[in-house]
C-alpha positions in Angstrom: -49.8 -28.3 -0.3 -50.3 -30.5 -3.2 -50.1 -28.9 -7.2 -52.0 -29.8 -9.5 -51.9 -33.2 -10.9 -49.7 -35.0 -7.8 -51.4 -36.8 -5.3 -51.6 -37.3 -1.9 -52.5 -39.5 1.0 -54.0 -39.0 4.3 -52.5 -41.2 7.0 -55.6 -42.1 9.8 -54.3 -43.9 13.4 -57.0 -45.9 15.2 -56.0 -47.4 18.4 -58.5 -50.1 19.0 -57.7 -50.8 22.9 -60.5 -52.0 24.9 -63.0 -51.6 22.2 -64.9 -54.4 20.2 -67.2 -55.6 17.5 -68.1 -52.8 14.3 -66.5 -49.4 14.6 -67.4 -46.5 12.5 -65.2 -42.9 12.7 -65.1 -40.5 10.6 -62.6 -37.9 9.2 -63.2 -34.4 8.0 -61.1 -32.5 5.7 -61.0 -28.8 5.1 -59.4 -27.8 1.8 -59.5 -24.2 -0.6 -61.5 -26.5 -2.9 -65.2 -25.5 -4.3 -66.2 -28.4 -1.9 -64.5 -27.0 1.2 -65.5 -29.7 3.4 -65.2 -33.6 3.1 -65.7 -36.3 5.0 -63.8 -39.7 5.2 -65.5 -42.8 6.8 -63.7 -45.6 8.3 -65.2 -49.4 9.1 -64.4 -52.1 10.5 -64.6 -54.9 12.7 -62.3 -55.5 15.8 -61.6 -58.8 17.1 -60.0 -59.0 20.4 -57.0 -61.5 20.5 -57.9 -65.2 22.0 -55.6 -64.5 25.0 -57.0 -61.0 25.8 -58.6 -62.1 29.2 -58.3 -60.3 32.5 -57.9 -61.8 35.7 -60.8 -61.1 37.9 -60.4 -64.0 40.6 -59.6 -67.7 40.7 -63.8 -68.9 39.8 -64.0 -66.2 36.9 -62.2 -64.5 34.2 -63.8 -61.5 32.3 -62.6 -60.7 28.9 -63.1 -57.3 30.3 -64.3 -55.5 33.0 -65.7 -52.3 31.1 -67.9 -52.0 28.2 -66.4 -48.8 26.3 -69.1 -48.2 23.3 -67.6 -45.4 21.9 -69.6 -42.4 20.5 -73.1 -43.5 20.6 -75.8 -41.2 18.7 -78.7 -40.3 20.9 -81.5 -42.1 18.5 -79.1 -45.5 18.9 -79.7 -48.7 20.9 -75.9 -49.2 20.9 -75.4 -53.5 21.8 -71.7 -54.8 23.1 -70.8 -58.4 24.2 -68.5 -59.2 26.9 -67.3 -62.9 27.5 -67.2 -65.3 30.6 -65.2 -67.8 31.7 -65.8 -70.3 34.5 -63.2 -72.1 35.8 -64.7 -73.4 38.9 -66.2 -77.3 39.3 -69.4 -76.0 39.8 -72.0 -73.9 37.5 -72.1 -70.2 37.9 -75.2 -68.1 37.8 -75.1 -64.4 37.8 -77.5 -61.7 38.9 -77.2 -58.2 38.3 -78.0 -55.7 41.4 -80.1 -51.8 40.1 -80.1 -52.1 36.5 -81.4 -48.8 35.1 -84.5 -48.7 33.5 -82.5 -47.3 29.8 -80.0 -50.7 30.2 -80.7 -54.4 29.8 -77.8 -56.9 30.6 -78.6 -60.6 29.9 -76.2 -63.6 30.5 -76.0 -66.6 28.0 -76.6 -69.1 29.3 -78.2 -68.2 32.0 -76.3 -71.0 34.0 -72.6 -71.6 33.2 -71.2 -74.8 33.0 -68.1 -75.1 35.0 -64.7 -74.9 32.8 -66.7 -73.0 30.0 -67.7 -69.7 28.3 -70.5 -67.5 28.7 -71.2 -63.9 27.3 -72.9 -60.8 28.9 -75.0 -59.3 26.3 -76.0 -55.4 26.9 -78.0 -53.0 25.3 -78.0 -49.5 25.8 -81.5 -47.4 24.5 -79.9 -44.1 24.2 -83.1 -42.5 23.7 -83.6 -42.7 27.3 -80.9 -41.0 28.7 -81.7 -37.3 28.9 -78.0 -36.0 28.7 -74.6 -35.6 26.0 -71.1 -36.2 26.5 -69.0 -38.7 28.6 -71.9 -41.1 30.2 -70.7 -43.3 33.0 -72.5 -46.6 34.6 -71.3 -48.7 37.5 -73.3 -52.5 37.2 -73.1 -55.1 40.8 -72.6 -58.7 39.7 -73.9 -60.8 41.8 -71.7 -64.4 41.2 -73.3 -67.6 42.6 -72.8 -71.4 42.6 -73.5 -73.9 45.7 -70.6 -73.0 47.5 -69.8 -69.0 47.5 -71.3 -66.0 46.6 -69.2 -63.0 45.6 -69.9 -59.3 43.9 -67.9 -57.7 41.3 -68.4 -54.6 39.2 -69.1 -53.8 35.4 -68.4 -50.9 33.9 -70.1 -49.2 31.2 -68.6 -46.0 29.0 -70.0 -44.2 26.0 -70.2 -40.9 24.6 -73.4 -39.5 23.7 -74.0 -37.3 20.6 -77.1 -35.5 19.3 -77.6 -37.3 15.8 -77.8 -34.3 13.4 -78.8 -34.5 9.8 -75.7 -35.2 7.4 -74.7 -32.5 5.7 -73.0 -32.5 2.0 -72.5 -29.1 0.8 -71.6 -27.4 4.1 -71.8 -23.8 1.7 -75.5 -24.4 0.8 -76.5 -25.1 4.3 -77.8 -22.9 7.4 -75.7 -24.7 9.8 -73.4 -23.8 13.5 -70.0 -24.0 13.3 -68.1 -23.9 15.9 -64.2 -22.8 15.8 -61.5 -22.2 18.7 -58.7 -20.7 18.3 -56.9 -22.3 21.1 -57.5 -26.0 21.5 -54.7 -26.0 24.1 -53.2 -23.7 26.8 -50.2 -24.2 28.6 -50.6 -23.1 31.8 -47.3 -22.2 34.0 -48.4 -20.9 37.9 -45.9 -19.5 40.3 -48.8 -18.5 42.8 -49.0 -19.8 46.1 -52.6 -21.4 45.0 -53.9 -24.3 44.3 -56.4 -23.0 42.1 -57.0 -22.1 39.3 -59.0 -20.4 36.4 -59.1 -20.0 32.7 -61.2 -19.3 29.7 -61.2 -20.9 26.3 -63.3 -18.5 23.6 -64.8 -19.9 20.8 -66.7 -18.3 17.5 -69.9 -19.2 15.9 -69.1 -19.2 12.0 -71.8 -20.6 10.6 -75.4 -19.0 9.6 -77.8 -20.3 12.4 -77.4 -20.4 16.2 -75.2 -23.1 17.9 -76.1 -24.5 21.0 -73.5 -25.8 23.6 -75.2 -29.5 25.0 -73.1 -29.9 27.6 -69.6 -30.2 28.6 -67.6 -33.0 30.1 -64.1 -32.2 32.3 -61.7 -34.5 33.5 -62.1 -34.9 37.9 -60.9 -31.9 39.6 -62.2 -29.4 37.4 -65.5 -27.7 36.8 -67.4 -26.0 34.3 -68.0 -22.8 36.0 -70.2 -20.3 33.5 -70.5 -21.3 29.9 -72.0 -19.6 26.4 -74.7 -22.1 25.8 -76.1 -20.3 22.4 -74.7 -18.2 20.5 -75.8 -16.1 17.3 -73.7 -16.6 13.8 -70.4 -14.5 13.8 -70.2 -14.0 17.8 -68.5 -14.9 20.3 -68.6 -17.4 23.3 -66.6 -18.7 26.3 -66.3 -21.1 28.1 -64.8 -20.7 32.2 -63.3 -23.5 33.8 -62.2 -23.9 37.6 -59.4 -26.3 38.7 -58.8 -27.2 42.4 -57.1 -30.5 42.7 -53.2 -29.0 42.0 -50.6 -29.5 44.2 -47.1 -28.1 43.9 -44.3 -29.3 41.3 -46.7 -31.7 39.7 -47.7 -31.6 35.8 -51.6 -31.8 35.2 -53.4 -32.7 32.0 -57.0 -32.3 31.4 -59.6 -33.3 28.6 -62.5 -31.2 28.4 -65.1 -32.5 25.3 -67.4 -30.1 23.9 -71.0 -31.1 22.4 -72.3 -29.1 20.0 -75.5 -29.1 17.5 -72.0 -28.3 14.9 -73.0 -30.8 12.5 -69.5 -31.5 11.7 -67.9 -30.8 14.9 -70.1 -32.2 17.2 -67.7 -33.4 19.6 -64.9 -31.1 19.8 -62.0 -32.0 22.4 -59.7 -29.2 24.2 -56.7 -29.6 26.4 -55.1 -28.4 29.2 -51.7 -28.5 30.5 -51.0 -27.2 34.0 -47.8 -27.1 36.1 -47.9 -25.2 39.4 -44.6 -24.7 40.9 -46.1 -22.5 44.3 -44.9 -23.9 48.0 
């Protein structure tokens, strides 16, 4: 609580780990203001250290060996850069194996000289991808000089969100809101299972229908039955199955939420599960 006429700060935590190039993330603040809802933005640029290189094998190093984009709107052409190192005596060529139709990968040069650097440009067209949430690729490198041909793997990570239009007086507007009020559940299970079954419930608080786009859950769960519209001031759920437990062991799960919320379009629950059957 801050009186009137002190101030205040807002302390934000980033952790930049295996992400590069612009970032954008934003903040939203809920006060008892006339303006009940803000929203901070942060920038900036990450610059991965000079020594940052992963060990792939003794011809190649890859600065790294997945591309993690981030949250990527779904109107976006989203662009990331990873470098290459050869450190063989010969040039390298590489070839990429079932590149989908909404992802371009292109290698520069095209031929690497031996003992220098190269980078892997890609571009993902968002547009083109007909889902939300957690998105997952797996890319075959084809690696190539005059002596030995090998295959290694690329990885590409993102999170696709509908872009919805930006909202600054949240009070004037006809817009979803989603709330829950339980965003984590401890789950303690004496049961001789190794299943289990749980409900989070969530409210519509805003003045025009929100629509659930999907729902991501770590492996070993499953969405099970869901509320994928509801109408302002009622209720949903949503019903999730776990079956990977085994006995005396502490689970933690990350289920993400996408919404047409405007504000919370990406809202991220939790569970913690310990079963302690025999």
């Amino acid at each position: 609580m801050i009186n009137s006429g002190d101030s205040g700060f807002i302390n934000v935590t980033f952790n930049p780990h295996n992400r590069r190039g612009k970032f954008h993330k934003s903040v939203n603040i809920f006060t008892n203001t006339k303006n009940k809802a803000l929203k901070l933005d942060v920038l900036g640029i990450i610059i991965p250290p000079f020594n940052k290189i992963n060990k792939v094998d003794g011809d190649i190093d890859l600065e790294y060996s997945t591309l993690s984009l981030g949250n990527v709107y779904d109107n976006e052409t989203k662009v990331d850069t990873v470098e290459i190192v050869n450190h063989d005596s010969l040039s390298l060529n590489i070839f990429f194996e079932k590149i989908p139709s909404y992802l371009s990968l292109e290698v520069i040069p095209n031929k690497i000289p031996p003992n220098q650097k190269g980078f892997i440009i890609s571009k993902l067209n968002v547009s083109q991808i007909s889902t939300y949430g957690f998105f997952y690729e797996k890319i075959k490198m084809i690696l190539l000089n005059k002596k030995l041909k090998s295959e290694k793997k690329l990885f590409l990570t993102a999170t696709i969100l509908p872009k919805l239009p930006a909202i600054e007086n949240i009070d004037s507007q006809e817009v979803p809101i989603i709330f829950f009020p339980e965003k984590i559940k401890y789950i303690n299970s004496n049961k001789n299972s190794k299943e289990v079954s749980f409900e989070f419930l969530f409210e519509n608080r805003g003045s025009s229908d929100l629509q659930i786009h999907n729902i991501h859950v770590n492996q070993g769960c499953h969405v099970e039955a869901f509320s994928s519209i509801v109408k302002p001031g009622e209720n949903g759920f949503i019903k999730l199955f776990c079956d990977d437990v085994d006995p005396g062991k502490d689970y933690k799960k990350i289920i993400d939420i996408i919404s047409n919320d405007p504000i919370h379009t990406k809202e991220t629950l939790r569970i913690n599960y310990q079963y302690n059957g025999k």
